[in-house]
N, C-alpha and C positions, 0 to 999 in steps of 0.2 A: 569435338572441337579440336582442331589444329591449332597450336598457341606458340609461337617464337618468341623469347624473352629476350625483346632487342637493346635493351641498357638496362640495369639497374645503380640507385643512386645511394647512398651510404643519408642512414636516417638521424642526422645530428638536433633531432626534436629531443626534448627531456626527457628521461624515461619512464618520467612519473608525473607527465603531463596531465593537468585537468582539464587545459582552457577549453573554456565549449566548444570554440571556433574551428578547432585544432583537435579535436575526437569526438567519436562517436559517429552519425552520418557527414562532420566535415573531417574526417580522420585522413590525411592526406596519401597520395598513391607516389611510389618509388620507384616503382617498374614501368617501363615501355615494352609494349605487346605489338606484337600483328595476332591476327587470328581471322582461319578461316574454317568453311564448316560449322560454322557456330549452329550452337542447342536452339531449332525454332521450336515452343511450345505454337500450335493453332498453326495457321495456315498464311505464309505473307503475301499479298496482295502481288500477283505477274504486274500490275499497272502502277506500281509505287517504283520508279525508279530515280535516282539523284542519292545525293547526298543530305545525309545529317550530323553536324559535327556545333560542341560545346565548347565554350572557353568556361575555366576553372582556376579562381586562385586553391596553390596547391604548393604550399611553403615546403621547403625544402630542408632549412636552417633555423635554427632558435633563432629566437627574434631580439635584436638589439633594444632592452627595455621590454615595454606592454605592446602584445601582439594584435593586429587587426584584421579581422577575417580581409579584408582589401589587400593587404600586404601580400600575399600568396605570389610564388612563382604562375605565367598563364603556362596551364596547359589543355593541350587540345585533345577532345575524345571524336572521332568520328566513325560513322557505320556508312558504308556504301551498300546501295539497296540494287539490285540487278534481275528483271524476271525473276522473282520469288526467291534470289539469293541473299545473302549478307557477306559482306566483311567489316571486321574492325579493326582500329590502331589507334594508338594513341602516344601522343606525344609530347614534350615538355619545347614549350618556345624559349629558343635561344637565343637570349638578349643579352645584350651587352652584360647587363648588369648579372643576369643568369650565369653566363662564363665566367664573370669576375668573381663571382661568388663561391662557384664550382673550385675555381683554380687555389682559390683561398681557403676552401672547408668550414667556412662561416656565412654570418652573413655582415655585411658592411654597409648598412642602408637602415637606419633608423624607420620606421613606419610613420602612419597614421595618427597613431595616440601619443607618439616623442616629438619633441621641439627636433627643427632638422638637424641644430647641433650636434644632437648626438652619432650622427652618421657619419661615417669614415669616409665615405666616398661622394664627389657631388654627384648629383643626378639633376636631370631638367625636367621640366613641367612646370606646373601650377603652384606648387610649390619645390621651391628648392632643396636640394638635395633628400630630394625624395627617389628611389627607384621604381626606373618606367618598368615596371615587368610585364607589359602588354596584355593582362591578363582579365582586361573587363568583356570584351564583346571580339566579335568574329565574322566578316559578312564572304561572301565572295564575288571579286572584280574582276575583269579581264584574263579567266582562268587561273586565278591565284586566292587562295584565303589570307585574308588579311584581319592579324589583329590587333588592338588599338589599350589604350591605358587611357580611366577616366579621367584622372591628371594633365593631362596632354602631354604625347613623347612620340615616339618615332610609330609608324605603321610600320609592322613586320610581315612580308611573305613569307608563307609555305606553300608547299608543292600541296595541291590537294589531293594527291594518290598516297603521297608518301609521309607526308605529315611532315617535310623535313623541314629547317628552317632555311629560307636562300637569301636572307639579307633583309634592307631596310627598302620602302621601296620608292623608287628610283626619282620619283615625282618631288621626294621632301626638297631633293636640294633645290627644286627652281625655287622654294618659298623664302630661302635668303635671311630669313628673320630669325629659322631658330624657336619657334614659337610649339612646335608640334601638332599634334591632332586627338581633338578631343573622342572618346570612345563614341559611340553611337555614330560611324558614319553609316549614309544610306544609299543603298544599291537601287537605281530606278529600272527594271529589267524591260522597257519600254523604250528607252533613248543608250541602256547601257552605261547612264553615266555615276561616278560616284559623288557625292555631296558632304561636305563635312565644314566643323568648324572650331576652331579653337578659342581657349582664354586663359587672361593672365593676368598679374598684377599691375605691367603696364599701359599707359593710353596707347592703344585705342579702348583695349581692357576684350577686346573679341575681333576674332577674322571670319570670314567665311569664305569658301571655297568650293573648286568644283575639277576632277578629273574624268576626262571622256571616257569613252569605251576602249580607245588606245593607248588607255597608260598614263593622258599627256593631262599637265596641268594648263586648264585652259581658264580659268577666272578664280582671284586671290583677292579680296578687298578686305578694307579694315568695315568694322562694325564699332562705332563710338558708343560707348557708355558712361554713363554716370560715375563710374567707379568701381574694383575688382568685386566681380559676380560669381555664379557657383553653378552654370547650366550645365545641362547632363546630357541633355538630348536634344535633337532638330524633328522637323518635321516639312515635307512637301508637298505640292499638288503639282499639275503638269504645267502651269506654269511660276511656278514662285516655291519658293523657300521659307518657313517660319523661324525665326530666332527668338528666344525669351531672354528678359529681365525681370527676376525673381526674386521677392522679396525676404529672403535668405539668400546670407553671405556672409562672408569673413566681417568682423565687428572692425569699424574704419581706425577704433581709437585703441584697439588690441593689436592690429596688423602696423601702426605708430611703431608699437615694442617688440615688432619680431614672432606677435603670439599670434595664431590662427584660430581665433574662436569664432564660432558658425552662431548668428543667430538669428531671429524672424524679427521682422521691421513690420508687423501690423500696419500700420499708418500709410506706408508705399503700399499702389497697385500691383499689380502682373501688369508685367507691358509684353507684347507681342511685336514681335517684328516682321514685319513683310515685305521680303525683298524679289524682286525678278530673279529666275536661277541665274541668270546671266546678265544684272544687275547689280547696283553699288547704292542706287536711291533707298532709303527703308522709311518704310512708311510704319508710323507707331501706334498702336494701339493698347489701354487700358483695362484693365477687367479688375476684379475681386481678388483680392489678396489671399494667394496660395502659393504652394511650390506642387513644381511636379517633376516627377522621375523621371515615367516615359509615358510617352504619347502613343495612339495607337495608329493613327491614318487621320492624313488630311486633304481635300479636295476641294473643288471651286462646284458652285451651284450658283447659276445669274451673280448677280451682283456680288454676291458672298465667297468668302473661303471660309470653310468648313474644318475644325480641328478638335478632333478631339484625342482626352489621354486620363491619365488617372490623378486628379485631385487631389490633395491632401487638407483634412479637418480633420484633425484632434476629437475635436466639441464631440461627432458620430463616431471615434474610432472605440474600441474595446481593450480598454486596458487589463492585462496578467500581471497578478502576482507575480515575479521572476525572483529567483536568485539573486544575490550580490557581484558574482559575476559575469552575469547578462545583462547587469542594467546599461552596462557603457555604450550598448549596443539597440539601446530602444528605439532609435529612428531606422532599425532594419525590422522591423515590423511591421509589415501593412497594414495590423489591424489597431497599432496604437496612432499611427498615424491618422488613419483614418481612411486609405485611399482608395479612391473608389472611379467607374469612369465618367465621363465631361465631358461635355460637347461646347464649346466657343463656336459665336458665328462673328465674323467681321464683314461688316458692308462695306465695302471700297468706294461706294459713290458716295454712303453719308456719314460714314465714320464711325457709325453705330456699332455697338458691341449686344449680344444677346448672348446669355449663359444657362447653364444650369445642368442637373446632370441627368446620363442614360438609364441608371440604371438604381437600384438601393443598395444593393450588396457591398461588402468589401472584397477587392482583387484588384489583380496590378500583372505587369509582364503579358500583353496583350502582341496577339501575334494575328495579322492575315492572310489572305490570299495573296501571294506575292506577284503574283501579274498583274493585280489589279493597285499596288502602291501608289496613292496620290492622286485616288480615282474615286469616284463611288464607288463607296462600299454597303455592303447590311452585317456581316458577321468578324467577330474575334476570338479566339483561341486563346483563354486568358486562365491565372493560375490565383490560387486560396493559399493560404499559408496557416501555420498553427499559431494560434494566439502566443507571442511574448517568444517565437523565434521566426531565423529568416529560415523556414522549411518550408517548401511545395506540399500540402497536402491533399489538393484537390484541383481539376482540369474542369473549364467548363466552357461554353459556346453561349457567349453572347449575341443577342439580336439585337442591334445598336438603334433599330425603328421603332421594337415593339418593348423592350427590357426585358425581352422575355430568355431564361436559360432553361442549357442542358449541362447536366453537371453529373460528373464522376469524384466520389472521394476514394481517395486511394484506402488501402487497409492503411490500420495503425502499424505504425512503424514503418510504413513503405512513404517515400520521397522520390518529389518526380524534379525534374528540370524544366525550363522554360520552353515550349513547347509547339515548334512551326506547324505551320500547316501545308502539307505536302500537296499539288495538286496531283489528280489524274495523268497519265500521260495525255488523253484524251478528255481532257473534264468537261462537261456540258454544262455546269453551273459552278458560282462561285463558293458553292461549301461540296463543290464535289470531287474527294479523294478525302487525304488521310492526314493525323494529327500522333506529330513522332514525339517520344520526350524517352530520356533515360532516366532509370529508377535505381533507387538504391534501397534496398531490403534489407533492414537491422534485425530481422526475422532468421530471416535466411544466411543474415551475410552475404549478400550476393547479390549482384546487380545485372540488370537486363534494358534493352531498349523496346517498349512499350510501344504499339502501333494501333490508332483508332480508326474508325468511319468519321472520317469530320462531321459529317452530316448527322451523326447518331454518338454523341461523346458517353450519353448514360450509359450506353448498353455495356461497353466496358471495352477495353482491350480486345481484336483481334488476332494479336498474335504480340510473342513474346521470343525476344532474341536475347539469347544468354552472353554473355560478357565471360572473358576471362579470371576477373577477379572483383572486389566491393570496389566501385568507385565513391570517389567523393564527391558528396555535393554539389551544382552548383549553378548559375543563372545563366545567362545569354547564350543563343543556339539559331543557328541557322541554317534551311533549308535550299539545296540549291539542286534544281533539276538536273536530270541526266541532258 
């Protein structure tokens, strides 16, 4: 392995840190790398070519107050895949708040679990004076990677060779408002276009949106609601857009006093919204009282649009004994929550809603074939976690027709990443090529990028690409063809 140590960052964490979030497999990375030559254990696939690259919170600075894994610096890990080569790099996105912090040797941005007062600096989104650090999710648009903060704050460009950071990008300022853009936007690689949407305290309380394949912001509307909501992610088919109202959200008569308490309103439905991509009319739909994360793919079939994502029930989840200093963090557990995946049908001619779910299991961070987004589908690339933490421990391939899985558990101690699926250069069917995810080995100390048969996830890993050094932890990852 060839390895150039292209910055390193001065570690101003405690030095007798415990918090879970902040060591061990999320134990945060200080060095930027290039490397090439990297260690293949097995043999990589000549027809996997594109890119695979991670967003990562990856805190830099003790934390003003109590720390939340969310809080983290984004930084990006990506492997370039080339006829049976690799390279990797990785890099820390430079945001505003990032430089400001750098330039200072602290940090100045209260988190997650502090009232914003305590922050020295304002910052914009969803709540105030919070720092945007870009660090939720990662897609790629018009030859650039873009990444985005679940809060809503700026989309930031990198170069996707060089991982470098080149600005905010260019499309924010026709939006005028100031409003930002919520993590989960979506890449349709069919029309090229990007799809996103924001929210906030104020009415309208949600926007949606839409950037072409040139860059250009071509449709901005407001989305009215009831009052400040908590959505995390969108979903679309080829022609329409879904937006949610979730029955979890800031408490109306705590956000009165300045306080952000999060809680569930039982009594409210799930509403569904369905708007034309290139449309302002939203048509509402009702269903059963849940929240969801992320959705996996959505599609039209006759009458209906078809959506499905991972549900959340309590009542089926599996609760862990945990620690005293894990408990703050039990809605990062898939298996206390409960989540599991969902299929919604909405009729558009008679309003009808039809539910229920695909599958028994619990898993969540579902990933498809990326050509076919917003299309008929049969399979997802979805992730297990260890009871009573947010850790990958197990890969598996759903059939969203039959329920039927294939599943890999990783060894003990080994943690994987949320996990694309790579097509073929040439793929003849929709599970045909590969399922990429990076691993972090508390065995080994040591991290690598993991390569499956999408079509065969049990058999295990076909190849293994050694990394520089132990990465940390971490969720959202995206696959983008050569």
């Amino acid at each position: 392995m060839k390895t150039t140590l292209v910055d390193e960052f001065p570690n101003t964490l405690p030095t007798d840190d415990s918090h879970p979030y902040r060591t061990g497999p999320w134990q945060p990375n200080f060095r930027e790398h290039d490397a090439l030559d990297l260690r293949i254990e097995g043999e990589l696939p000549a027809d996997l070519n594109g890119l695979y690259v991670r967003n990562t919170e990856n805190p830099v600075h003790a934390a003003i107050g109590r720390y939340h894994p969310f809080d983290g610096d984004g930084m990006l890990h990506a492997i370039r895949f080339d006829q049976g080569r690799a390279v990797y790099a990785n890099r820390f996105v430079r945001t505003d708040g990032f430089e400001a912090e750098r330039a200072e040797g602290r940090a100045l941005w209260a988190g997650l679990r502090e009232p914003p007062s305590k922050s020295e600096r304002d910052g914009w989104g969803a709540r105030t004076r919070l720092k945007d650090s870009s660090s939720t999710d990662v897609v790629v648009h018009g030859g650039k990677l873009l990444t985005s903060f679940y809060q809503c704050g700026d989309i930031y460009e990198l170069d996707p060779t060089t991982l470098e950071t080149d600005g905010k990008a260019p499309w924010l300022r026709d939006m005028a408002d100031g409003w930002g853009v919520s993590a989960h936007t979506k890449v349709d690689e069919s029309t090229g276009e990007l799809l996103f949407f924001n929210y906030g305290k104020d009415f309208p309380y949600m926007h949606y949106g839409v950037v072409d394949a040139d860059g250009d912001l071509v449709h901005y509307v407001p989305i009215e609601l009831p009052g400040p909501r908590l959505p995390h992610d969108m979903a679309f088919t080829e022609r329409f857009a879904i937006l949610n109202d979730m029955p979890l959200f800031w408490d109306p008569e705590a956000l009165k006093n300045g306080a952000h308490a999060v809680r569930f309103f039982p009594e409210l439905p799930t509403r569904f919204g369905i708007v034309p991509r290139r449309g302002s009319e939203v048509r509402w739909f009702d269903a059963a009282p849940t929240y969801v994360l992320h959705w996996i793919n959505a599609f039209e079939e006759g009458d209906e649009v078809v959506l499905d994502g991972y549900a959340q029930d309590p009542r089926r989840g599996k609760r862990t004994r945990v620690p005293d200093d894990r408990k703050p963090f039990g809605m990062l557990d898939i298996n206390a929550v409960g989540a599991h995946a969902y299929r919604w049908r909405f009729n558009l001619k008679t309003g009808a809603v039809k539910e229920g779910p695909l599958a028994d299991g619990i898993s969540e961070f579902g990933m498809i074939n990326p050509s076919i987004a917003g299309r008929p589908y049969r399979h997802t690339w979805e992730m297990s976690a260890t009871p009573g933490w947010f850790l990958f421990d197990g890969l598996q391939r759903l059939d969203v027709d039959t329920g039927a899985t294939d599943v890999f558990k990783f060894p003990e101690g080994v943690f994987a990443s949320e996990t694309p699926m790579a097509p073929k250069t040439s793929s003849a069917s929709e599970a045909d090529g590969y399922a990429v995810t990076f691993v972090t080995d508390m065995n080994e100390d040591s991290s690598s990028c993991w390569v499956f048969d999408a079509a065969d996830i049990g058999a295990g890993p076909v190849a293994k690409v050694g990394l520089p050094e132990r990465i940390c932890v971490g969720t959202h990852a995206y696959w983008a063809g050569a």
